[in-house]
C-alpha positions in Angstrom: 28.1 -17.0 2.0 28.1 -13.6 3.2 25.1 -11.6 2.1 25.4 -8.4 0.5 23.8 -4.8 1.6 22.4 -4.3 -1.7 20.7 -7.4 -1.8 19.3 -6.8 2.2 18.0 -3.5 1.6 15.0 -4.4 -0.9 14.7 -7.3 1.3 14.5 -4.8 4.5 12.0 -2.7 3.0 9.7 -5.1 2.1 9.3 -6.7 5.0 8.5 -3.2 6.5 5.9 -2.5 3.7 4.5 -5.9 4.7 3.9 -5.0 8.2 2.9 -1.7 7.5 0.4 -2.9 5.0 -0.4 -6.2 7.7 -1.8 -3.6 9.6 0.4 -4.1 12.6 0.7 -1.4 14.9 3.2 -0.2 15.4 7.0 0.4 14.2 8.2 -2.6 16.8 6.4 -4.8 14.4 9.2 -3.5 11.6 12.1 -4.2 14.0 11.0 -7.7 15.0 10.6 -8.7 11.5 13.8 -7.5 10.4 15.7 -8.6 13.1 14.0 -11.7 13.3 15.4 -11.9 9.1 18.9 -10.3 10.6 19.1 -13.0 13.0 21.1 -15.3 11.4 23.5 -13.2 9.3 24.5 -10.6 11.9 27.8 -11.9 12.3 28.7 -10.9 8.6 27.1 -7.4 8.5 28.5 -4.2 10.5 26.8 -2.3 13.2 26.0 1.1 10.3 24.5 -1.7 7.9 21.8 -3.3 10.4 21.4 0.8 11.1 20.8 1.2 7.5 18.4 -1.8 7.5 16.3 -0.8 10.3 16.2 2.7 8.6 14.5 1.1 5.5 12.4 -1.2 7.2 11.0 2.0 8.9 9.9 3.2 5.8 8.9 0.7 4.2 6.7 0.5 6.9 5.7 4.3 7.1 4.9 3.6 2.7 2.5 0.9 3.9 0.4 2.5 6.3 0.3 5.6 3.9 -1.6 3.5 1.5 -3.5 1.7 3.8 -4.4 5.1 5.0 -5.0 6.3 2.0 -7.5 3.0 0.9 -9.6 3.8 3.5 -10.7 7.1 2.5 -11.5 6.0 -0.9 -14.8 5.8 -2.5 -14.2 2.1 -4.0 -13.5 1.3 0.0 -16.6 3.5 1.0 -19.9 3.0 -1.0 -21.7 0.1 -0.9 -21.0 -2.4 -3.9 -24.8 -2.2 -5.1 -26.9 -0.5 -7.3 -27.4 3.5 -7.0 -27.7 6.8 -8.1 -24.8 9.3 -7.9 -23.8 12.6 -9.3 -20.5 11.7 -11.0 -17.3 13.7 -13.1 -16.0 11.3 -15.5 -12.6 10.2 -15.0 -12.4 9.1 -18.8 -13.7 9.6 -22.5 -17.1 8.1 -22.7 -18.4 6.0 -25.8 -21.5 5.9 -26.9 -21.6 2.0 -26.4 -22.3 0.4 -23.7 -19.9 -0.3 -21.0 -17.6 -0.2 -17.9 -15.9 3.3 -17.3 -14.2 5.0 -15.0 -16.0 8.2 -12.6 -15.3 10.3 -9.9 -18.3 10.5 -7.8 -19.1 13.5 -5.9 -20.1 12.1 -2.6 -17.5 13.4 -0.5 -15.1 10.5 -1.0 -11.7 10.2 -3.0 -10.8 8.3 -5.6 -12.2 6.4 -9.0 -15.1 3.8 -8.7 -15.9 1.6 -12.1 -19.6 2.5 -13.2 -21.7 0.8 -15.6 -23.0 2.9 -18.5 -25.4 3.0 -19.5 -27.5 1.9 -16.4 -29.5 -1.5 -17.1 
């Protein structure tokens, strides 16, 4: 059966966005993987499609590390998961119940952290 590009190039990306979120290191990691999946169908795909492939694999890839990147920098990736004090914006409406909710703090870190309020 002779596979079809529109099925390859979800299948192309993904395994980029795997290795790009696998932490490997570098964009070789995206070609092995793809031609390593290529292998055994190259006879029934032209030279423009594997192009095509490798192109989305590539970015798939480049997507992964992006958010990897991204994670690190993160508070929830950043502060310890303990107890503390922090200066906070809320990133939602509060209730006056106790609860989970979601805050920004202002430690010099990105993102959303889930805070207990109020404190026990």
């Amino acid at each position: 059966m002779k596979p079809r590009l529109t099925h390859l190039l979800p299948l192309a990306y993904g395994a980029g966005l795997l290795t790009g979120l696998a932490h490997f290191g570098a964009p070789a990691g995206v070609a092995m993987v793809v031609a390593a999946v290529l292998t055994a169908k190259l006879d029934a795909i032209r030279a423009p499609a594997i192009s095509l492939l490798l192109l989305i694999a590539a970015v798939g890839w480049g997507s992964g590390r992006m958010a990897w990147g991204r994670e690190q920098i993160g508070c929830a990736a950043r502060l310890p998961a303990r107890r503390m004090t922090l200066r906070v914006r809320l990133a939602e409406p509060a209730v006056p119940e106790p609860g989970r909710l979601e805050v920004h703090p202002l430690a010099g870190c990105r993102g959303e952290v889930t805070a207990r309020w109020p404190a026990r």
